[in-house]
C-alpha positions in Angstrom: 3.9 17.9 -2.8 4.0 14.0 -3.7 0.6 12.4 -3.0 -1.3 9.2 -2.6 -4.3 7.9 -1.0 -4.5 4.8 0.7 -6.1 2.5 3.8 -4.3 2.1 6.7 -3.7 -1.6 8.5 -5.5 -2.8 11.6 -3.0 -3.0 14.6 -3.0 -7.1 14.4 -1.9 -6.8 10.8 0.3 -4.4 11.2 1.8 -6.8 14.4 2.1 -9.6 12.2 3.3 -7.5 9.7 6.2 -6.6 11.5 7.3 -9.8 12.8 7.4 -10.7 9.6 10.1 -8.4 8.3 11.8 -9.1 11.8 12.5 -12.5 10.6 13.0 -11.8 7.3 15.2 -8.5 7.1 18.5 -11.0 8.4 18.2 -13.0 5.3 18.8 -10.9 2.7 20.6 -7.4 1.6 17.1 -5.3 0.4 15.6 -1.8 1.2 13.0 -2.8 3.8 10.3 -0.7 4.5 9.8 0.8 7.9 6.6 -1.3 9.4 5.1 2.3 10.6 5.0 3.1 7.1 3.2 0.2 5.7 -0.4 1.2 3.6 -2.2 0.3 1.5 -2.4 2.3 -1.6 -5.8 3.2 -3.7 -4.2 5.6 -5.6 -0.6 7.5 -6.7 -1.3 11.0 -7.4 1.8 11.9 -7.9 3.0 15.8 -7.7 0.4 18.0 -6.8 0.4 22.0 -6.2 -0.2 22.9 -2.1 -2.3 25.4 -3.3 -5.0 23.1 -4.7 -5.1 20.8 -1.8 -8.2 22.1 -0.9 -9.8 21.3 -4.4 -8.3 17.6 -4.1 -9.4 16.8 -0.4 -13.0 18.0 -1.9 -12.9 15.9 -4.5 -12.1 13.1 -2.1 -14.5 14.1 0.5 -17.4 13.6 -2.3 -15.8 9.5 -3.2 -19.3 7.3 -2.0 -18.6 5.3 1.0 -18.7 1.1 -0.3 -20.6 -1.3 0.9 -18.4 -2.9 4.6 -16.1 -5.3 3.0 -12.7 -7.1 5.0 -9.5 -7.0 3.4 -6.9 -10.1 4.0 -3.4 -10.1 3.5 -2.0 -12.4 3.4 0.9 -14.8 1.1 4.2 -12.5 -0.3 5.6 -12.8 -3.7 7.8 -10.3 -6.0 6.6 -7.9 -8.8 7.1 -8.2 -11.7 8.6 -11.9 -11.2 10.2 -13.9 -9.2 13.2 -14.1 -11.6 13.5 -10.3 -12.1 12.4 -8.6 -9.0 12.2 -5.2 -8.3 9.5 -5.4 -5.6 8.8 -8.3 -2.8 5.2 -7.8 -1.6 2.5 -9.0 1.0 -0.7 -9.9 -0.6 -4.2 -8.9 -0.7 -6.8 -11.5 -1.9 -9.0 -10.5 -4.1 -11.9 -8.1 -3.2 -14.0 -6.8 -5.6 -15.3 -4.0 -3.4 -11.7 -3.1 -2.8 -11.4 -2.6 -6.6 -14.4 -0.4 -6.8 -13.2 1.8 -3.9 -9.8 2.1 -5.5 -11.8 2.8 -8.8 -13.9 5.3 -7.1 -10.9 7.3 -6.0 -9.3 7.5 -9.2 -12.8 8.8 -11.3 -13.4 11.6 -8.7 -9.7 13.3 -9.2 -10.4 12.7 -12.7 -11.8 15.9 -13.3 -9.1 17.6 -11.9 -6.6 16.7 -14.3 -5.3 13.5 -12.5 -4.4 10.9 -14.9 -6.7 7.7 -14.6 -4.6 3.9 -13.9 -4.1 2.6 -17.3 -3.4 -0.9 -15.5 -6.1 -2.4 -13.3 -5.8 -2.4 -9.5 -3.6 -4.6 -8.2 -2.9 -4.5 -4.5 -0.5 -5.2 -2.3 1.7 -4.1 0.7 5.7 -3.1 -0.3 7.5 -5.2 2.1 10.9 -4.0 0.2 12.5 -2.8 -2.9 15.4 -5.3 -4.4 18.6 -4.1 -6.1 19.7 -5.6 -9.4 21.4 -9.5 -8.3 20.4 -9.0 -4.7 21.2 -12.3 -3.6 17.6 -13.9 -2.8 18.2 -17.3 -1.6 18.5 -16.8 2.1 15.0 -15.0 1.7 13.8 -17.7 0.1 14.9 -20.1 3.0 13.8 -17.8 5.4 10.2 -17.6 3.8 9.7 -21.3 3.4 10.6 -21.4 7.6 7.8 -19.5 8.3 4.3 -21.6 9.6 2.0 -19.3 8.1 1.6 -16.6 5.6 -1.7 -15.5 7.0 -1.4 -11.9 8.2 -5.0 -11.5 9.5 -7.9 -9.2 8.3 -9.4 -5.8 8.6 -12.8 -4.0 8.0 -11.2 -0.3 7.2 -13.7 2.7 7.5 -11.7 5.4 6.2 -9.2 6.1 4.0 -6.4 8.8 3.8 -4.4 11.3 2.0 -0.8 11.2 2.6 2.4 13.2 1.8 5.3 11.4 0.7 8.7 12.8 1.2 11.6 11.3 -0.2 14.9 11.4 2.7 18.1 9.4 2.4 17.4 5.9 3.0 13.4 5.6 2.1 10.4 7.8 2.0 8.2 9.7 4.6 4.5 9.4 4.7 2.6 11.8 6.2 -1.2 11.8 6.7 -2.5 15.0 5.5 -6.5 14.4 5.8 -8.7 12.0 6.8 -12.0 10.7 4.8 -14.1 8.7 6.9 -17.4 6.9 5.3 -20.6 7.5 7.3 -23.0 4.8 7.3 
């Protein structure tokens, strides 16, 4: 099974959210994600054995909850560049306590044989994946039209594991356990 942890949006982000690829999806030719599957990721496992799901989800369960921090998205851009893109994203300001959560995560599956991020955290929300030469200047038109990049904030309190499933046309997340932080 495919794996990843991540945080999930708050229901006025993931509203703005989705207005947002509402106007944006006319203006160009790009595989948009699917607004119910918007998240955002601490950490990619990757392929992981169903029968050690139970050692993983311990692992996770023992990750110390962080100090209550607010995550804002807001602003888009493209990874790795807007001349080359391969990814068009929402973005997360910078949140040290974020960091250290995401950080957190990837020491405690550590000892389980999970490989630790080589590059440092950088998050962000996939609004799509872009083809080689996808025409981009309607998007470009259509992101300069918009008022505000400001997608609002959230406090999270919890984080998940999920399943990803690769189908024709995308991917599948599933939510496989929750890990709330008592306080």
């Amino acid at each position: 099974m495919r794996l990843f942890t991540a945080l999930d949006l708050s229901q006025e982000v993931f509203e703005n959210l989705q207005r947002l690829l509402n106007k944006l999806r006319p203006a160009a030719r790009l595989r948009w994600s699917r607004p119910e599957s918007l998240h955002l990721t601490l950490k990619f496992i990757g392929e992981w054995p169903e029968e050690k799901l139970e050692a993983l989800c311990e692992m996770l369960q023992g990750v110390p909850a962080p100090a209550p921090f607010e995550v804002q998205v807001s602003g888009v851009g493209f990874f790795p560049n807007a001349k080359a893109p391969r990814v068009f994203w929402a973005g997360i300001a910078a949140c040290p306590e974020l960091s250290q959560l995401a950080g957190e995560v990837d020491r405690a599956l550590e000892p389980l044989g999970v490989a630790r991020e080589a590059r440092p955290y950088s998050p962000h929300l996939t609004l799509a994946r872009i083809q080689e030469r996808a025409p981009l200047d309607g998007l470009h038109r259509a992101i300069q039209a918009i008022p505000s990049l400001d997608f609002g904030r959230f406090t999270p309190d919890r984080f998940y594991l999920y399943q990803s499933r690769l189908v024709s046309g995308g991917s599948v997340y599933t939510r496989i356990r929750e890990f709330p932080w008592s306080r």
